[in-house]
C-alpha atoms as one frame of an Amber mdcrd trajectory, in Angstrom:
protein
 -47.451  -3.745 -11.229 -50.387  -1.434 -10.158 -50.880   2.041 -12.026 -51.260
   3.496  -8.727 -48.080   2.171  -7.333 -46.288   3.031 -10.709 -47.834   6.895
 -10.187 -47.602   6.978  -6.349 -43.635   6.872  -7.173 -43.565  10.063  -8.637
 -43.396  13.470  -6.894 -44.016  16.818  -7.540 -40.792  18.090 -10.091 -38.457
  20.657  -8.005 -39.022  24.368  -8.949 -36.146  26.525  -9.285 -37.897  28.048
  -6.093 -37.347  25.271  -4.141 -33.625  26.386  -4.497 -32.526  29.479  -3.177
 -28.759  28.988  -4.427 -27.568  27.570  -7.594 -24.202  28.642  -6.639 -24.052
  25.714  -4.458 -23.452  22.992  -6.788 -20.990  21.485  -7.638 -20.788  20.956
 -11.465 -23.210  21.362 -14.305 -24.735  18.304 -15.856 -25.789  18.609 -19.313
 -27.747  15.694 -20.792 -28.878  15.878 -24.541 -32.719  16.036 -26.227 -32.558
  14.171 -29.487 -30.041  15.012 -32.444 -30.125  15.801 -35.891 -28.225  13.815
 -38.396 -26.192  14.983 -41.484 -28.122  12.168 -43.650 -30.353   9.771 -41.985
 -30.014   6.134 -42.471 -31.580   2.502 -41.155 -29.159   2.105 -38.279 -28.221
   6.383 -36.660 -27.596   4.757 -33.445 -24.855   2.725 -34.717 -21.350   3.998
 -33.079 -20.372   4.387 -36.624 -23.485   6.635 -37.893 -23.054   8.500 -35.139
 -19.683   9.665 -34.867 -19.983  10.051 -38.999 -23.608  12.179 -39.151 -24.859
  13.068 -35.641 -25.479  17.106 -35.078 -26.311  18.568 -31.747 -29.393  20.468
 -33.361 -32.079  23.140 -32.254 -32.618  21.622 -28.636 -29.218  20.686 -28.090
 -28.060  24.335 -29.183 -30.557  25.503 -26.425 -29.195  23.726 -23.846 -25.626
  24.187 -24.723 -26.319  27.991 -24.012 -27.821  27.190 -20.676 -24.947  25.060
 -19.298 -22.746  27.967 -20.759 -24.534  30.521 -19.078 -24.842  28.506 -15.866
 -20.433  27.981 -16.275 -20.398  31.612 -16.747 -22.607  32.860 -14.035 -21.326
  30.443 -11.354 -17.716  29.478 -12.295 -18.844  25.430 -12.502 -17.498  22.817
 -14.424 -19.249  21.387 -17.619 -20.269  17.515 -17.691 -22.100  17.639 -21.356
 -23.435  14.867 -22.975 -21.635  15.184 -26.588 -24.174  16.537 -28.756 -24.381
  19.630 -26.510 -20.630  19.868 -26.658 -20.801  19.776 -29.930 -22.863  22.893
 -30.168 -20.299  24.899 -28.260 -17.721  27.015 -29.714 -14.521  24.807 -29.298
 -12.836  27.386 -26.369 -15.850  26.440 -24.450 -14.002  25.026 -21.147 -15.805
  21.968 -20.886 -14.443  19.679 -17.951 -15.780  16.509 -19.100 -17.598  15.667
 -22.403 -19.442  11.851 -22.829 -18.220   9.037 -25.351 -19.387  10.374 -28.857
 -22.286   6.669 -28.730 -25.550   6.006 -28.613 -25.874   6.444 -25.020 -29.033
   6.198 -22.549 -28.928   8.974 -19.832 -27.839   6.334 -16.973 -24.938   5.666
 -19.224 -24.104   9.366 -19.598 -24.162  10.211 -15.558 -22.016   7.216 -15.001
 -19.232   8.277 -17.198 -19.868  11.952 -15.566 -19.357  10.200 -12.235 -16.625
   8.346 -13.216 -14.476  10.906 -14.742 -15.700  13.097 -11.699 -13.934  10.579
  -9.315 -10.902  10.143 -12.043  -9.465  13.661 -10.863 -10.591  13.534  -7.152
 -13.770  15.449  -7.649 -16.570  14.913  -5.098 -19.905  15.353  -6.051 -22.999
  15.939  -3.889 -25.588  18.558  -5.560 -25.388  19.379  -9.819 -27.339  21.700
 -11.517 -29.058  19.284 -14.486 -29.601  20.965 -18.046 -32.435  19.053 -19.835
 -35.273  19.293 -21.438 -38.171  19.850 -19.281 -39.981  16.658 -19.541 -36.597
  14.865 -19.398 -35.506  16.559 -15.967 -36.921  14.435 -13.740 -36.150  11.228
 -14.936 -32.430  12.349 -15.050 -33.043  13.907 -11.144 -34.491  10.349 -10.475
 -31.056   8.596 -11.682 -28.764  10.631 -10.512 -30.443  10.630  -6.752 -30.063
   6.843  -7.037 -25.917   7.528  -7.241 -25.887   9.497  -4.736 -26.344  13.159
  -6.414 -28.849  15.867  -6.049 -29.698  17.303  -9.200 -31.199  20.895  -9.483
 -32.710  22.636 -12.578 -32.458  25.405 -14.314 -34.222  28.579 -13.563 -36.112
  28.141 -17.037 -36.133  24.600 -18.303 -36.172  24.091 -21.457 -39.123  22.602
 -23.091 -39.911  23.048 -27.017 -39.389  20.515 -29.401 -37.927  20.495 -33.059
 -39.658  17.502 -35.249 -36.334  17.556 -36.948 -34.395  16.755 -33.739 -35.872
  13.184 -33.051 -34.738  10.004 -32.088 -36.038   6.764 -33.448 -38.190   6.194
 -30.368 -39.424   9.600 -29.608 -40.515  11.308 -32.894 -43.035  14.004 -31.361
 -43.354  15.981 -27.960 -46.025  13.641 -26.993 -43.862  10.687 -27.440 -40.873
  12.098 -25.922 -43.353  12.287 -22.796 -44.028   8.601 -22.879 -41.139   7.821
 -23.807 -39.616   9.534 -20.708 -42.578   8.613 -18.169 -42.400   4.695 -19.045
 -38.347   5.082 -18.433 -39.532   6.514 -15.199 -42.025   3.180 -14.259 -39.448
   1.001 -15.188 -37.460   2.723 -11.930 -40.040   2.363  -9.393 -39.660   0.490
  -6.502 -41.498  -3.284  -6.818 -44.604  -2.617  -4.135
């Protein structure tokens, strides 16, 4: 493929401005920004690693308080990937929390979707907790199942060095990381 038909794919990210109501969604979804592990070892994304070591961490922790907030503010139900869970106090009403795995984002919003559909729940519009420069790549996925996804009023975008993942271990790689994700969606030309 061309670099201009990889970066012709992408638009402008939505501004909370661009939405006058965050009232009108139907559920918050909450996906996570890296971890933190009790003790780090060759394989953390192993299922066993990760249910024995993984912490939600300093970005997690931030985004936990936004989807709180947002449940708070506007009565919706929490979708959280588990490491933001996990940084909620426990009588946190959280409708729907992912499989404690190593899970891409795709993954994630499918098992959203599918406990979503489990209980009869339809929907159309969610307001998307992420990390900034992980926002629109999540918007991106979700529009191609069918939701719109919102974001916050502040997105959330600092970075903890301690709160990596094995491909991502700086801001500037989480960017990359994130943007080549993003090519990998865009339509053949």
């Amino acid at each position: 493929r061309r670099v201009e038909s990889l970066l012709g794919h992408f638009k402008r990210c939505p501004q909370f401005s661009d939405y006058p109501m965050l009232a009108s969604a139907d559920a918050v979804f909450g996906f996570a920004c890296g971890y933190r592990m009790k003790k780090w070892s060759n394989a953390p994304t192993s299922e066993a690693e990760v249910k024995a070591n993984r912490l939600p961490g300093a970005n997690n922790a931030v985004l936990a308080q936004q989807a709180h907030l947002l449940h708070l503010e506007h009565k919706l139900d929490l979708y959280l990937q588990f490491e933001i869970a996990l940084a909620l106090s426990a009588d946190t009403a959280i409708a729907f929390t992912s499989s404690p795995k190593n899970l891409g984002t795709k993954d994630v919003a499918r098992e959203f979707l599918a406990h979503a559909e489990s209980i009869g729940k339809k929907l159309s519009k969610v307001i998307v907790v992420a990390h900034r420069y992980h926002f629109e790549r999540c918007r991106l996925l979700l529009q191609g199942m069918g939701i719109s996804g919102v974001p916050t009023r502040d997105q959330y975008s600092g970075f903890d060095p301690l709160e990596s993942q094995p491909r991502a271990m700086s801001a500037e790689e989480m960017i990359v990381n994130d943007f080549a994700s993003m090519a990998g969606m865009a339509p053949d030309a």
